[in-house]
C-alpha positions as CSV (number, residue, x, y, z in Angstrom):
1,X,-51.6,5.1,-62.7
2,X,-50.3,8.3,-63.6
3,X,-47.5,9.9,-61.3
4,X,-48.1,13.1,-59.3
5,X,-45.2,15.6,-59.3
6,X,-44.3,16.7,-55.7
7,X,-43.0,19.2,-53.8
8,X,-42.4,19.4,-50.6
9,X,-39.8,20.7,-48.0
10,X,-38.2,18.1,-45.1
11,X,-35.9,18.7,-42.2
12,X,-35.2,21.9,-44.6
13,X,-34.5,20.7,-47.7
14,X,-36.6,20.8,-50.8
15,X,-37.8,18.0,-52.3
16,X,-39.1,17.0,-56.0
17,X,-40.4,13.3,-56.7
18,X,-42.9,11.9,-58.9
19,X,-44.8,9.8,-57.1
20,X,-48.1,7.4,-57.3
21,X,-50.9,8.7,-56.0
22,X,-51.4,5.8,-53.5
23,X,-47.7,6.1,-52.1
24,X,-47.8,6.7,-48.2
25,X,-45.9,9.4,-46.8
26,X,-43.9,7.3,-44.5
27,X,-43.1,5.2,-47.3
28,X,-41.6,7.9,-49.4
29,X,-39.5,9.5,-46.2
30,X,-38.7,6.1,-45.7
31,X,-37.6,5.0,-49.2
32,X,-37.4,7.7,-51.3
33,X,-35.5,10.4,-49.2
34,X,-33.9,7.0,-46.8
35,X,-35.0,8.5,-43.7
36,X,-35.4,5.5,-41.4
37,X,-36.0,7.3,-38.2
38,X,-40.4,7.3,-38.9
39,X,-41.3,3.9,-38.4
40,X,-43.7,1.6,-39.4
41,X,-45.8,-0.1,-36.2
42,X,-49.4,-0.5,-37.1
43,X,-49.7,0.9,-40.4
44,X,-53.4,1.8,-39.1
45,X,-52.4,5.1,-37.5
46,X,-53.1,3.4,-33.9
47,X,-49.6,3.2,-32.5
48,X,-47.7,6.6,-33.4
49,X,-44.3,5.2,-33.9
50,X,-44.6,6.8,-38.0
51,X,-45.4,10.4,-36.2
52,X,-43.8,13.2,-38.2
53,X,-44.6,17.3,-38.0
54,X,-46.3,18.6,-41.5
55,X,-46.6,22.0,-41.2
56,X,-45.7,22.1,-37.6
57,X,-48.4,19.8,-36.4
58,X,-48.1,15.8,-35.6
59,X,-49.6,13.6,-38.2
60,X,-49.2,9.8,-38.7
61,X,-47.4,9.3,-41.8
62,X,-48.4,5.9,-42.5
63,X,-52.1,6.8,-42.9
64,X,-50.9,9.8,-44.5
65,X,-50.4,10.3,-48.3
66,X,-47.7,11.7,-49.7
67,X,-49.3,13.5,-52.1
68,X,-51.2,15.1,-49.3
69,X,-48.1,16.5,-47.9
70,X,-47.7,18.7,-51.4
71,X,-46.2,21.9,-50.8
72,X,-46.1,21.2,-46.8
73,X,-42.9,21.7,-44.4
74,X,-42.5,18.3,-43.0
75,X,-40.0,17.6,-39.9
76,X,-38.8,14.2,-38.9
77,X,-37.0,13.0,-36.1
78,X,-33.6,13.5,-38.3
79,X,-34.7,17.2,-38.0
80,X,-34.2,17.3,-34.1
81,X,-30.1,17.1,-33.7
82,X,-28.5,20.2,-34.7
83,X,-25.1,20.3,-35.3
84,X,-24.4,17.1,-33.6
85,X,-25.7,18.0,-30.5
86,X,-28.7,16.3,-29.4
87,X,-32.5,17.8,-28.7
88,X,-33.5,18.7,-25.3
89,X,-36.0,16.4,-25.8
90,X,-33.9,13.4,-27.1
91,X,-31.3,14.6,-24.2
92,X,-33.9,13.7,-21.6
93,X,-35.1,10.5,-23.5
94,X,-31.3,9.3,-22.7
95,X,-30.9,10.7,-19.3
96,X,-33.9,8.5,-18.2
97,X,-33.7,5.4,-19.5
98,X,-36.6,6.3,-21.7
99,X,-35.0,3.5,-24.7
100,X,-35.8,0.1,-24.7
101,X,-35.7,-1.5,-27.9
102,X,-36.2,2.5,-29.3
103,X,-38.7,1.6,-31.9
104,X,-41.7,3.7,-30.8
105,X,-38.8,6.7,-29.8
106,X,-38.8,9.0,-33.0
107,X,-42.8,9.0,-32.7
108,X,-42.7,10.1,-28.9
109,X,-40.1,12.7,-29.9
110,X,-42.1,14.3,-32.4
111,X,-45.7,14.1,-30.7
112,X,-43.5,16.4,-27.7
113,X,-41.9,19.0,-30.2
114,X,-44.5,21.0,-30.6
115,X,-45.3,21.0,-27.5
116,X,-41.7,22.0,-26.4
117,X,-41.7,24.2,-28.8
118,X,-44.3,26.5,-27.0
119,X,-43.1,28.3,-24.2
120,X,-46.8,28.3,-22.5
121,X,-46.7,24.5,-22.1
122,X,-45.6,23.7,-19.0
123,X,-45.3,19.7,-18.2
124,X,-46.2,17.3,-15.2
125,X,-46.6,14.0,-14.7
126,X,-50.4,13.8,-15.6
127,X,-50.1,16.5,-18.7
128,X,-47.1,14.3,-19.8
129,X,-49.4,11.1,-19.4
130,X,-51.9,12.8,-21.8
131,X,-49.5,14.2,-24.2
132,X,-48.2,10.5,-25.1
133,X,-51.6,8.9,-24.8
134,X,-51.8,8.3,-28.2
135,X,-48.6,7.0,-28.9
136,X,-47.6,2.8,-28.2
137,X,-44.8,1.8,-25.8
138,X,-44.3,-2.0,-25.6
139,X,-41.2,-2.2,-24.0
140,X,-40.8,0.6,-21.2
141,X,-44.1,0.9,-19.2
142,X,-44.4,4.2,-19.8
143,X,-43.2,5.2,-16.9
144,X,-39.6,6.5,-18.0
145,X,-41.4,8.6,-20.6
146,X,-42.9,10.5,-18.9
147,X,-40.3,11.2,-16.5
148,X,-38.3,12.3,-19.8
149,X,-40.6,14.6,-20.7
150,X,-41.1,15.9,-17.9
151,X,-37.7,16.3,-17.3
152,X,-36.9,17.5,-20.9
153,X,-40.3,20.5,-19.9
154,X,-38.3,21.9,-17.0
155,X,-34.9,21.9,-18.4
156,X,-36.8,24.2,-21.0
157,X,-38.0,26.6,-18.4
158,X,-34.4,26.8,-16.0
159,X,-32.9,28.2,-19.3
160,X,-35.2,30.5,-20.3
């Protein structure tokens, strides 16, 4: 099979590889650039713990080929802590008690950047229920989650 040079930009950094084809995105953040943060649950695109941003958008990375991401922008949950201080976001995850066993975390985190990220988007409890929906908790219920991110939503807005 013959390799396909890439190029791509994560957390910020650019990025060359040749890769195959066939090579999963999650498996090259994973192993080639040893970012450990996107997980692998599923591998069927079901549970959302392997959610990164490409281009600013959520995708799941382990349905998602590398190759695809060629030339892309792609943000994982390494991307959120700046200067070792922690996310809003990630702040509010820990305030809560929103981490159980953690596994499913980095694919909450980055389903709700975007989302934080635009300043129309307010959050309650029933928008906050619908903008996890489609990722998989097995340990917390859910419940905490939501009460991070909507904590997390309205620490946004006080600051602003």
């Amino acid at each position: 099979m013959n390799a396909f040079h890439l190029k791509l930009e994560v957390n910020g950094t650019s990025h060359e590889a040749d890769v195959e084809p066939r090579q999963l995105l999650a498996d090259f953040l994973r192993d080639n650039l040893h970012l450990r943060g996107t997980r692998l649950g599923c591998e069927h695109g079901v549970c959302g713990s392997c959610t990164v941003l490409m281009d600013g958008q959520p995708i799941r990375s382990c349905t998602t080929l590398a190759v695809q991401a060629h030339e892309s922008r792609v943000e994982t949950v390494e991307s959120l802590q700046e200067n070792g201080q922690l996310h809003p976001l990630q702040s509010s995850f820990s305030k809560c008690h929103s981490l159980q066993c953690g596994f499913c975390t980095s694919g909450f985190l980055m389903t709700l950047k975007p989302l934080y990220d635009d300043p129309d988007v307010s959050m309650d409890e029933s928008s906050a229920r619908e903008a996890i929906s489609g990722n998989t908790c097995r340990c917390t219920g859910y419940q905490q989650i939501v009460e991070a991110t909507v904590d997390a939503f309205e620490c946004r807005n006080h600051h602003e």
